[in-house]
C-alpha positions, 0 to 999 in steps of 0.5 A, spaced: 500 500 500 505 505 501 507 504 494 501 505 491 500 510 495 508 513 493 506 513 486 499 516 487 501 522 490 507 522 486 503 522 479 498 527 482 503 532 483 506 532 477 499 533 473 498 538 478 504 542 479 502 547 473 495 547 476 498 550 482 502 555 479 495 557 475 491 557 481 497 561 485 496 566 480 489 566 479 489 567 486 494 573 485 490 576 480 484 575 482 484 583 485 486 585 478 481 581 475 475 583 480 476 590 479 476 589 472 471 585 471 464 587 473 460 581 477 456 580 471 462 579 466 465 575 471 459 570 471 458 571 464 466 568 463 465 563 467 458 559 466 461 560 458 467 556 461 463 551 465 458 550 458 465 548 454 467 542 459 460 540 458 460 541 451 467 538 451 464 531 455 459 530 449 464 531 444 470 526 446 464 520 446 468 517 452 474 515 448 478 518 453 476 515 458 476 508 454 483 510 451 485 509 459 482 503 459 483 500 453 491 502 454 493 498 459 489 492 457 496 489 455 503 491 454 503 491 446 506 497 444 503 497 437 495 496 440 496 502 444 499 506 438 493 505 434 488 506 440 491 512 442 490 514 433 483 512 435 482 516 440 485 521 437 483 522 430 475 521 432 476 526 438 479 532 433 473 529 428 467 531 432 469 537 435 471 541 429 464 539 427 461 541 433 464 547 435 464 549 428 457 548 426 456 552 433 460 558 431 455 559 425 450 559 430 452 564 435 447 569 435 441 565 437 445 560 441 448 565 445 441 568 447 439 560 448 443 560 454 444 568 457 438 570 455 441 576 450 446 576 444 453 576 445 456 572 439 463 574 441 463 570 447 461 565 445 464 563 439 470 564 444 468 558 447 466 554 441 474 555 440 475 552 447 471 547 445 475 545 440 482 546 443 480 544 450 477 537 448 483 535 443 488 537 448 484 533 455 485 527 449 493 529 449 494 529 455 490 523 457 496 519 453 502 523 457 498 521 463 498 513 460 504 513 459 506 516 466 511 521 461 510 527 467 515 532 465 513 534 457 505 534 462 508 539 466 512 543 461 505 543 456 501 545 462 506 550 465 506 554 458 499 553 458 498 558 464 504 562 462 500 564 456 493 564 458 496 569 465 499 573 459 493 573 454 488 575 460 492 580 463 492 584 455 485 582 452 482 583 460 486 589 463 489 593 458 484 592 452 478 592 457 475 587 453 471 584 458 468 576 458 471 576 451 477 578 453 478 572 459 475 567 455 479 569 449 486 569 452 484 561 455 482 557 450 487 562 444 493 559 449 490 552 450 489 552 442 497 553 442 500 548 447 495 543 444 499 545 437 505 543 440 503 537 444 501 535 437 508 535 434 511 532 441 506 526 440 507 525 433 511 518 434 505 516 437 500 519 433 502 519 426 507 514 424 501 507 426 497 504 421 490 506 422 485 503 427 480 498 424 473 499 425 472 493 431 478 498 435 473 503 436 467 499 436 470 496 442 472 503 445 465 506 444 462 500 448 465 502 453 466 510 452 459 512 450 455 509 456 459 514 461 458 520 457 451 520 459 453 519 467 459 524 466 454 529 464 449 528 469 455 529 474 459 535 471 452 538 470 451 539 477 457 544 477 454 547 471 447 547 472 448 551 479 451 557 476 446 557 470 440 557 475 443 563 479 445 566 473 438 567 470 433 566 475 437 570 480 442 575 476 448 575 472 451 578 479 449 571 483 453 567 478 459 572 478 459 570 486 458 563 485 464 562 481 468 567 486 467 561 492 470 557 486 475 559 484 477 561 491 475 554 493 482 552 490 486 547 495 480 543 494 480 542 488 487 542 486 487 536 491 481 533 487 483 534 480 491 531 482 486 525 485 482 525 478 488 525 474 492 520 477 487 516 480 485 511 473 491 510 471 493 507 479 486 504 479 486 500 473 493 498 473 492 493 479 492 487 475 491 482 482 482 484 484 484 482 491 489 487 492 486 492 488 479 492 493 484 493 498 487 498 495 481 502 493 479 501 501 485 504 503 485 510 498 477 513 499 480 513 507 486 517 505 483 522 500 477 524 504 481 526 511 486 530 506 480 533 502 477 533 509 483 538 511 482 542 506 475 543 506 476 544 515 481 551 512 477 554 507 469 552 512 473 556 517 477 561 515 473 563 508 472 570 510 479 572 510 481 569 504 474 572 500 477 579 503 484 578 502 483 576 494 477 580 492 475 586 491 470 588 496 463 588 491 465 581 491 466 579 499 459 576 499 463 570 496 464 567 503 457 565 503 458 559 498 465 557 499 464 552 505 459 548 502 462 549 494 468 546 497 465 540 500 462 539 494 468 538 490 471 534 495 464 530 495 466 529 487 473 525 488 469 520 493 465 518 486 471 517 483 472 511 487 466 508 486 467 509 477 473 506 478 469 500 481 465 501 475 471 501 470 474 496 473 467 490 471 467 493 465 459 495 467 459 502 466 452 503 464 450 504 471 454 510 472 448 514 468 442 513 473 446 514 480 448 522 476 442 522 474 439 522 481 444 527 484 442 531 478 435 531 479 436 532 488 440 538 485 435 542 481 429 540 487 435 542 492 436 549 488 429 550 487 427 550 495 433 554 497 436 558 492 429 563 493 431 564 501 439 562 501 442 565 495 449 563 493 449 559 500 443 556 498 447 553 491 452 551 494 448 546 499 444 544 494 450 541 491 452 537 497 446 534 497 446 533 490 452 529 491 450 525 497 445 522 494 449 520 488 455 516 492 449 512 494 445 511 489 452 509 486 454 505 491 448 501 492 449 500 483 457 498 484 457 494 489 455 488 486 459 488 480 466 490 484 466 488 492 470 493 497 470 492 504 471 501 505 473 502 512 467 505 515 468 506 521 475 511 520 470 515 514 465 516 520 470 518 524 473 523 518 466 526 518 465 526 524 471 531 526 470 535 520 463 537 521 464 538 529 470 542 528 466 546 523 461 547 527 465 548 533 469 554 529 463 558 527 460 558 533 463 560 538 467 566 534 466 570 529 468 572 521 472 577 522 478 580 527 485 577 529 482 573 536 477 570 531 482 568 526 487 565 530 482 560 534 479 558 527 486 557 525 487 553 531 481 550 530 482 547 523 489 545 525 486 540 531 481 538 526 485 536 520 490 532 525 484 528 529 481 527 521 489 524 519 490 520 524 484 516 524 485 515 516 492 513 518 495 518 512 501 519 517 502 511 518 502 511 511 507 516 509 512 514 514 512 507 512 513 509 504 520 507 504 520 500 507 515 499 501 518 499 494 514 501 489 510 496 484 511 495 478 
């Protein structure tokens, strides 16, 4: 275990090191960007963002996910070079249709979603399409075959020109939403190019794939479509509802908390990336079940740390990086973040799915957290606002993980350690608690008993999962494979 556990966080903070460095920035240019941008511009960017990863989702037709799975089916290297050509070529295929075919629509497409006409934005977005979904395919082939430098070097150029960009299309041309959607998707459109060029090897010189390859891919890729669009659905579906039965405003404020909610979804991001690769290439299923149990507990004690630190000491970090139009913020952040940690939780339960080859049952059990969602948003928005959105993705995700628990665990058995996860939750809720209610949101006392707080609670959360037990034992455990 200490060697799988090595490896995961090894990978993980190779794939998530340039997205440190872009939320460190954000994070830095958040003061900027929130003096430049009004809370509507701001919501308007930012629910455009989430509708290109939705789009994005359909588009790829879960030939990224198949390709993960189908490249580790054997050590062949010839197979895998045609199931990479595969994935490639139809991935490149459906998004140029797609985003092009949408781009020649913009007018009527952009009041569609934002109730007004704002071509501009939107083909912006549809260039994100395009560029977004075709560079989540070449990265999915770095992380196949666990090449982290060129990851990290595509990723760091990455965040290098889309800072530089926004800062000149944002703030020194003042363009506003285009600007930002612009200077993203015009630099993931560059690096993608040069990713092309790096691959080539893998992406030009194989024969072609025949048509029972890609059957056997879609097999497997398309049933996850409509679960992963359910589930990314609630992170779009949130910001949609506030931005038109709310106000552009609202929106703006939401997506501030989750922005801010960094940490937290650095953390889950870093497990995303890592954790199929890891979970898949466990060929013993004994060992993989014990595997899966011991990471579910490590991740949520850790992702629980994180949420511990921004429930508690949110107020200071919303005025520390936003202008004092957007200090609102702070209402949605704890339950945001948790709701992101939530996510990672889910991604052990796919990985089950994955692992039978069974994941038609993923699209019903996203489809019940879907629907909590909108009943949650219609019953609290109207008397909570951002806070109430925020809970009603927690809610959303709840129901979720036990609509997808009680689906998998037939197909692919894991004894979770209940008990060490009760008492994760457990520490977590009531040192939240704890903090909110006996101090209040703002002065140097409260800070530092909040703080105080939040360290106490992250360790009791760290050693019931026993992550430092773990950790200590790394070295004596040599890494598989």
């Amino acid at each position: 275990m200490p060697g799988y556990l090595r490896r995961l966080l090894r990978t993980g903070a190779a794939y998530q090191a340039s997205d440190v460095l872009a939320k460190v920035i954000a994070l830095a240019l958040l003061p900027v960007y929130t003096r430049a941008l009004t809370r509507g511009d701001y919501g308007t960017a930012e629910l455009l963002l989430t509708t290109v990863i939705l789009v994005s989702i359909v588009v790829r037709l879960g030939l990224g996910e198949a390709f993960l799975r189908f490249y580790f089916v054997d050590a062949d290297d010839a197979r895998r070079r045609r199931v990479a050509r595969t994935a490639t070529g139809v991935v490149l295929a459906t998004s140029t249709l797609v985003a092009g075919a949408a781009a020649v629509f913009a007018g009527p497409l952009s009041e569609a979603l934002l109730g007004d006409e704002r071509p501009a934005e939107w083909r912006a977005a549809m260039l994100g399409v395009w560029s977004f979904t075709n560079l989540e395919v070449a990265y999915a082939l770095l992380r196949a075959e666990e090449r982290t430098r060129p990851y990290l070097v595509a990723s760091l150029v990455n965040v290098g020109l889309t800072v530089a960009a926004s800062l000149v299309l944002v703030v020194a041309l003042d363009e506003g939403a285009f600007g930002l959607l612009l200077g993203n998707f015009g630099a993931s459109a560059v690096v993608l190019l040069g990713l092309w060029w790096v691959l080539r090897d893998r992406l030009a010189r194989p024969a072609e794939a025949g048509p029972g390859a890609l059957r056997g891919m879609l097999r497997f890729g398309l049933p996850t479509v409509p679960a992963e669009v359910s589930v990314f659905a609630l992170f779009f579906v949130d910001r949609f509802w506030l931005y038109r039965f709310e106000s552009e405003a609202a929106a703006g404020l939401y997506s501030l908390a989750i922005k801010l909610a960094a940490a937290v979804i650095f953390t889950v991001r870093a497990f995303q990336l890592a954790w199929p690769p890891l979970a898949y290439s466990i060929a013993d299923d004994a060992e993989a079940r014990r595997i899966y149990a011991r990471i579910a507990t490590a991740y949520a004690a850790v992702s629980g740390a994180v949420v511990l630190a921004l429930a508690l000491l949110g107020p200071w970090v919303v005025r520390l990086f936003a202008a004092p139009e957007f200090h609102e913020a702070q209402d949605a952040l704890p339950w945001v973040a948790l709701g992101w940690a939530l996510y990672g939780l889910f991604l052990v339960l796919v990985a089950m799915a994955g692992r039978a080859q069974v994941t038609v049952r993923n699209a019903p059990a996203a489809l019940c957290g879907l629907v909590a969602n909108v009943a949650a948003l219609a019953l609290l928005v109207p008397e909570f606002g951002i806070a109430g959105a925020g809970v009603a993705l927690c809610v959303a995700y709840v129901v979720m993980l036990v609509a997808m628990y009680a689906a998998t665990r037939s197909l692919f058995p894991v004894d979770f350690e209940w008990a060490k996860l009760g008492t994760v939750a457990a520490a977590l809720a009531a040192a939240w608690a704890l903090g909110v209610l006996a101090s209040a949101d703002e002065g140097a006392g409260p800070l530092a008993v909040r703080a105080l707080l939040a360290l106490l609670g992250s360790a009791v959360m760290l050693e019931a999962a026993g992550v430092r037990s773990l950790l200590a034992r790394r070295r004596r455990a040599p890494a598989p494979g």
